[in-house]
C-alpha positions as CSV (number, residue, x, y, z in Angstrom):
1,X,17.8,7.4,0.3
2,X,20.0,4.6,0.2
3,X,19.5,3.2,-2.9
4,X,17.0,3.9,-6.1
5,X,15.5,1.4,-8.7
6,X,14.6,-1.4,-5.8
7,X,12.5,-4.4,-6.9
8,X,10.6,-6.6,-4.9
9,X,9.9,-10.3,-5.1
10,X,6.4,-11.7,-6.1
11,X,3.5,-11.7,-3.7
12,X,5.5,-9.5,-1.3
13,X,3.8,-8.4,1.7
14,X,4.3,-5.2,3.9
15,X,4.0,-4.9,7.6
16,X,0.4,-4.8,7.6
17,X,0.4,-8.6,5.5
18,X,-1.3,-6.6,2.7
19,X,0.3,-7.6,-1.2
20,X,2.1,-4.9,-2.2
21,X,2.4,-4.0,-6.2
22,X,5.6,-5.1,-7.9
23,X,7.4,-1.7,-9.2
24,X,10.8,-0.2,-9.2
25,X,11.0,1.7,-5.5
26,X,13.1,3.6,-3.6
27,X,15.1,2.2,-0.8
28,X,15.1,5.1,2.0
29,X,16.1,3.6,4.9
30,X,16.5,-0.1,7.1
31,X,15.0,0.7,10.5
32,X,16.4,-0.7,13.9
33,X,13.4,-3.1,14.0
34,X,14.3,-4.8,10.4
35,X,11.8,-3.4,8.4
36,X,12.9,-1.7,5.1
37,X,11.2,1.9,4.0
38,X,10.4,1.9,0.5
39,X,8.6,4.6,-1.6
40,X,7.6,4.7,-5.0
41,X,7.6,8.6,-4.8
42,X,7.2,10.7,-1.7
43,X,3.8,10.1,-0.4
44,X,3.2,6.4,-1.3
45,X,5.5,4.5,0.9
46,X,5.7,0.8,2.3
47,X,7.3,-1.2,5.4
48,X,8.4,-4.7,4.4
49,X,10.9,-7.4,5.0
50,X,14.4,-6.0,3.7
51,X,14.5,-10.2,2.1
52,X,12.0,-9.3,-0.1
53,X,14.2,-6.8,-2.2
54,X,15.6,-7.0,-5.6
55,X,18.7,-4.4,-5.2
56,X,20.2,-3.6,-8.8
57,X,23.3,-5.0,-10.1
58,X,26.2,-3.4,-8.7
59,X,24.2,-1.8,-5.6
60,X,27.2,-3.9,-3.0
61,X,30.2,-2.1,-5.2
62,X,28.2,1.4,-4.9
63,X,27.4,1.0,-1.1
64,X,31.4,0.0,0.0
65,X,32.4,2.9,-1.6
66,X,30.0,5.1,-0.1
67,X,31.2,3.9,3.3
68,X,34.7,4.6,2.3
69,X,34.2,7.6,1.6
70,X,32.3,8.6,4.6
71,X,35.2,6.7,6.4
72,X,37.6,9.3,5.3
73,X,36.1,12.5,5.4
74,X,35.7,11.7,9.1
């Protein structure tokens, strides 16, 4: 999971051009064809377009430091 607490934007549609609900999801991943995986819990899950998100205040200061850390425990 990459990041928790995800909104998406009104009338947001997923890969399939179906409306999807607007809800707090999970963010579990960004696939190498630009579609982002998000769940509201682990068996309802949607594709859509990763410009559709909301991501919560403070997600970019979280994320950097993630990679840092990564970064030096390699």
């Amino acid at each position: 999971m990459i990041s928790d607490n995800v909104r998406v934007k009104p009338e947001t549609r997923n890969h399939q051009g179906y409306f999807i609900l607007e809800a707090s999801y999970m963010l579990m991943d960004i696939d190498q064809n630009g579609w982002a995986l998000i769940c509201i819990d682990e068996s309802s899950c949607q594709y859509v377009d990763p410009d559709a998100l909301r991501m919560p205040k403070g997600w970019k200061a979280t994320a950097e430091a993630e990679v840092a850390q990564a970064a030096v425990q390699a």
